[in-house]
VOPAGU-2260 file (C-alpha; in pm, 1 decimal, decimal comma):
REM VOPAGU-2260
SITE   aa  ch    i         X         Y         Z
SITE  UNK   A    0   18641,4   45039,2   19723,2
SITE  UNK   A    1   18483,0   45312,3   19953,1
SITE  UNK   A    2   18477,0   45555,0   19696,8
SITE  UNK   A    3   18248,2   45285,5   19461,2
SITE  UNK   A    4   18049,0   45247,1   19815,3
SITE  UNK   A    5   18040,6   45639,4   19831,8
SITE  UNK   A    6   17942,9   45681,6   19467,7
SITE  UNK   A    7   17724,5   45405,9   19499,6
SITE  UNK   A    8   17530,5   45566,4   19770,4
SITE  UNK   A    9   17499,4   45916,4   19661,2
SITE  UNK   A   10   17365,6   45773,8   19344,5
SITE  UNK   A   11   17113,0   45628,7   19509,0
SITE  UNK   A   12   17051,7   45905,2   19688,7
SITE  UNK   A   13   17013,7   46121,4   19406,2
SITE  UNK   A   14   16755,3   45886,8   19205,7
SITE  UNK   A   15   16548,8   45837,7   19495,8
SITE  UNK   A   16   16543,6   46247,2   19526,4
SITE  UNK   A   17   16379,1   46197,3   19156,9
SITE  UNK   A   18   16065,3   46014,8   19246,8
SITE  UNK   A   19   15750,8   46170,2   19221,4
SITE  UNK   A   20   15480,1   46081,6   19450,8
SITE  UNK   A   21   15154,8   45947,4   19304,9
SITE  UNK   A   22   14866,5   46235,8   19318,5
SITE  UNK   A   23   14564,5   46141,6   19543,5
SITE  UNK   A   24   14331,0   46210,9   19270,6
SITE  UNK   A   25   14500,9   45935,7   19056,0
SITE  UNK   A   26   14405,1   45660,9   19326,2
SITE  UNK   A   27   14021,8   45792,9   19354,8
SITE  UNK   A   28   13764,2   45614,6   19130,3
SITE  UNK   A   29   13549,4   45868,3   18917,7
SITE  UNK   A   30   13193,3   45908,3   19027,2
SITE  UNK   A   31   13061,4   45749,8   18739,1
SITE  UNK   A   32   13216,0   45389,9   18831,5
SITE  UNK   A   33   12935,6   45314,9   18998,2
SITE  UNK   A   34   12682,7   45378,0   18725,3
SITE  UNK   A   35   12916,5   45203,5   18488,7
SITE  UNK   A   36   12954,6   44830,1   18724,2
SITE  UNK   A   37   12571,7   44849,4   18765,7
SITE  UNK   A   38   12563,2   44848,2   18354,9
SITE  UNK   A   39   12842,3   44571,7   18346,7
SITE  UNK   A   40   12743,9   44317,2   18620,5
SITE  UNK   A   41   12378,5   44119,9   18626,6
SITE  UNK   A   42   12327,0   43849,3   18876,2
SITE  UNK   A   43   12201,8   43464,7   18797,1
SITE  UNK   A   44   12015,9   43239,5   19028,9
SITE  UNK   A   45   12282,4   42958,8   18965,0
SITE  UNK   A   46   12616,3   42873,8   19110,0
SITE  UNK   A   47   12734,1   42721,3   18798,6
SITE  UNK   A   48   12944,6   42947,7   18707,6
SITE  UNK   A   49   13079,6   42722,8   18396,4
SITE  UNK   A   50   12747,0   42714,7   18233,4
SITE  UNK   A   51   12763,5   43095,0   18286,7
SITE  UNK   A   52   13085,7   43109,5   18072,1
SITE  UNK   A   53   12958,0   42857,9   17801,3
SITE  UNK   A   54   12633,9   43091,2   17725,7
SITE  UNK   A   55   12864,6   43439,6   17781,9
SITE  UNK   A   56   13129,8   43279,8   17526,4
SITE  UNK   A   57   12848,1   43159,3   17280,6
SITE  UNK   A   58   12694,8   43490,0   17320,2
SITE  UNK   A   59   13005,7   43635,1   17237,2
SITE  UNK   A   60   13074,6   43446,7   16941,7
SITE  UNK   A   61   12692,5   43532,7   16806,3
SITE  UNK   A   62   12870,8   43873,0   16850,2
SITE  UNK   A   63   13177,8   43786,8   16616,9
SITE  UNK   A   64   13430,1   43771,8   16906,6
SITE  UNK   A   65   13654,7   43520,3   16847,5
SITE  UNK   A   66   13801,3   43371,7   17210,0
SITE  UNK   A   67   14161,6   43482,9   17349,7
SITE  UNK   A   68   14118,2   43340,8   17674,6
SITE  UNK   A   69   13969,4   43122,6   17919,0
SITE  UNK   A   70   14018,0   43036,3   18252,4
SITE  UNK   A   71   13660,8   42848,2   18436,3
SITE  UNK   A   72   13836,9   42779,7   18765,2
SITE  UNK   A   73   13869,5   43157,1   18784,7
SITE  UNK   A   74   13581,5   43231,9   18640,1
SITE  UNK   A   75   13739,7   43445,8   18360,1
SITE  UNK   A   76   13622,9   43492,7   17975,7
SITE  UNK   A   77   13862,7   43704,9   17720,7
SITE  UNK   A   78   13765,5   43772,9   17370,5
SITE  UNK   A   79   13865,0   44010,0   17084,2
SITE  UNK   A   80   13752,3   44132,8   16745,3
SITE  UNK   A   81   13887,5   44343,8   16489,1
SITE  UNK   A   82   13655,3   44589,0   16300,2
SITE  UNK   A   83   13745,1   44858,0   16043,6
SITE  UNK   A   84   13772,9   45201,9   16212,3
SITE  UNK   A   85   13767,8   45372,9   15890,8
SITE  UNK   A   86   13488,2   45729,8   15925,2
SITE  UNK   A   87   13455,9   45927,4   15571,3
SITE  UNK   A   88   13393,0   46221,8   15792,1
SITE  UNK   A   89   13757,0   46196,6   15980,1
SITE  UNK   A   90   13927,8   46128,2   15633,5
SITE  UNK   A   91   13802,6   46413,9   15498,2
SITE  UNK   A   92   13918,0   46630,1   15794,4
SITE  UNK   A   93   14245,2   46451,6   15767,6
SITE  UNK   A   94   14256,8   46591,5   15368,7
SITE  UNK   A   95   14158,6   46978,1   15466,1
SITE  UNK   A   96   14433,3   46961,3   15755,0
SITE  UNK   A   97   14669,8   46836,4   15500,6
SITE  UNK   A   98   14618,4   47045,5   15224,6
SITE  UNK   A   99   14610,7   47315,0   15454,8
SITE  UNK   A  100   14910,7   47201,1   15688,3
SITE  UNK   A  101   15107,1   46975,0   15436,9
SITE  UNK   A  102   15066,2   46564,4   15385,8
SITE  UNK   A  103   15260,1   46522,0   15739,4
SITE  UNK   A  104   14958,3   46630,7   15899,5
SITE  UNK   A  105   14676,0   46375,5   15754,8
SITE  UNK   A  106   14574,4   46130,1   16020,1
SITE  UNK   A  107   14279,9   45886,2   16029,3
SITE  UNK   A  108   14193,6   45587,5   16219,6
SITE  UNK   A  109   14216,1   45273,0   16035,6
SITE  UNK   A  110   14148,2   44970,2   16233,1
SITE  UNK   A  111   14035,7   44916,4   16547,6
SITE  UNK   A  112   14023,1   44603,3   16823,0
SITE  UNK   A  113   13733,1   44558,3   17068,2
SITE  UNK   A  114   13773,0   44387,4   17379,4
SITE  UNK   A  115   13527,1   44180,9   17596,1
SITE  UNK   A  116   13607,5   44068,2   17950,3
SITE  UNK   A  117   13385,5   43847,3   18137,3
SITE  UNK   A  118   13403,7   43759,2   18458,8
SITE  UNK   A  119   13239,3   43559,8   18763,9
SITE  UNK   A  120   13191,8   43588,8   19083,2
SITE  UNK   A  121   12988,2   43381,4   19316,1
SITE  UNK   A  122   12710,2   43621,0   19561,7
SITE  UNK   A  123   12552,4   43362,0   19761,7
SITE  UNK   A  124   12486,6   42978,6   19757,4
SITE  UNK   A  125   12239,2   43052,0   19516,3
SITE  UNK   A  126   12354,7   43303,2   19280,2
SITE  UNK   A  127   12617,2   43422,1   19046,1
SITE  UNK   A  128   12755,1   43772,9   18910,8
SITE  UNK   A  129   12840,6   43835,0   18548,6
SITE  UNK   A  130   13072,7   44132,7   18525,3
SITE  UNK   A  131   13133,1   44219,6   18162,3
SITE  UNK   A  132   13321,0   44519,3   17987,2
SITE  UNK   A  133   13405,9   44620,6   17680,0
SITE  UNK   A  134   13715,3   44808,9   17547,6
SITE  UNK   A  135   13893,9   44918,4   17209,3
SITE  UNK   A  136   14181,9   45023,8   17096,9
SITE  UNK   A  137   14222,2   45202,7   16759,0
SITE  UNK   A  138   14526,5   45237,6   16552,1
SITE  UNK   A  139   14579,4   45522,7   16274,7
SITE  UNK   A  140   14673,7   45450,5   15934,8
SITE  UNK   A  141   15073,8   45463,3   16035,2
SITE  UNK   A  142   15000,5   45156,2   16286,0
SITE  UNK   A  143   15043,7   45394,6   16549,6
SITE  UNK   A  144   14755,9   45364,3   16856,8
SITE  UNK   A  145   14555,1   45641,0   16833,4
SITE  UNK   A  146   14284,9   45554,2   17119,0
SITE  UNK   A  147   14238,8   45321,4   17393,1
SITE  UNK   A  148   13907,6   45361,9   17569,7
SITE  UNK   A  149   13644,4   45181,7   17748,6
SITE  UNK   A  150   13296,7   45175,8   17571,3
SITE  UNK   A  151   13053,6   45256,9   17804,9
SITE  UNK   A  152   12685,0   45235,0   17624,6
SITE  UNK   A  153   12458,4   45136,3   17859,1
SITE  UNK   A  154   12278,8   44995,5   17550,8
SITE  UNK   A  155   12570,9   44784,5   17428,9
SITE  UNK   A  156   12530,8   44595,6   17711,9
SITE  UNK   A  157   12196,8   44578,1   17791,4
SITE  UNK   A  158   12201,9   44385,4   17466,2
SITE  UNK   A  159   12505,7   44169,4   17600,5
SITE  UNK   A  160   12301,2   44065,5   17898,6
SITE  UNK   A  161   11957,6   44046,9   17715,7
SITE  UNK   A  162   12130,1   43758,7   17528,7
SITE  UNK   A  163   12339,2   43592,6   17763,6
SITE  UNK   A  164   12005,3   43594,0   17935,2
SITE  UNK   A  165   11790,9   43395,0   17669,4
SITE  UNK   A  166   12106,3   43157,1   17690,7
SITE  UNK   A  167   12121,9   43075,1   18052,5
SITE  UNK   A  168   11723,4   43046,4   17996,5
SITE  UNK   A  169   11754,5   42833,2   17684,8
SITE  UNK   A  170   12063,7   42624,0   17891,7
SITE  UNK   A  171   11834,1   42560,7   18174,8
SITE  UNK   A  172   11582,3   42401,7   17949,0
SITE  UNK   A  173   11824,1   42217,1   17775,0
SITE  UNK   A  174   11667,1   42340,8   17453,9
């Protein structure tokens, strides 16, 4: 029995050796991430953060996102669509590396799924932040993921937010 204690121990001792601290530069935010949650969030004089959702999810589906998730008490909004990820300008690549390299080498991105996430937040008793962000991941044409990455056009969602608000406009009117 003490030698399974002993064992045991050392063991332990040994894995916990193994552990490598986290650097500091992992726990830092970049210096754009600012820039970026200044593009993603636009306040609303309301508080109803439900009518909020119901414009940001039918702006979404005007969008072709089809919604995942939805959660009003927390003020959260998931959605998803798949697109074809398919460049001529890639595939070609893909052929001149494999002709060059042998047909192992050909890779190309196929599909891809884009992610929305909206979320609320209540500022003051009068108003309401809409954070929203955007993400895709992209698989090659072995189903293997090739790319996960934020999308960060400011313009993509300016556009968001130039819609969702004509909704909360055309919501407030009851139009």
């Amino acid at each position: 029995m003490r030698k399974l204690i002993g064992s045991t121990l050392i063991i332990a001792l040994a894995l916990s050796a193994c552990e490598m601290p986290i650097p500091k530069e992992a726990l830092q935010l970049p210096e754009r991430s600012l820039q970026d949650r200044q593009a993603q969030t636009r306040s609303y004089d309301t508080t109803d953060e439900k009518k909020l959702l119901t414009a940001g999810a039918a702006v979404l589906q005007d969008l072709g996102f089809a919604i995942d998730e939805s959660e009003a008490r927390l003020g959260l909004l998931v959605s998803s669509k798949d697109r074809d990820a398919t460049e001529t300008g890639q595939i070609a690549g893909a052929i001149v590396i494999g002709v060059l390299f042998g047909a192992n080498a050909m890779r190309w991105d196929k599909k891809q799924k884009i992610r929305a996430s909206l979320v609320t937040r209540p500022l003051s008793e009068t108003s309401t932040a809409v954070r929203i962000t955007f993400q895709r991941t992209v698989w090659d044409q072995r189903e293997q993921i090739s790319k996960i990455e934020a999308l960060d056009d400011p313009k993509l969602y300016q556009d968001f937010f130039d819609r969702l608000s004509q909704s909360v406009f055309l919501t407030a009117q009851e139009i």
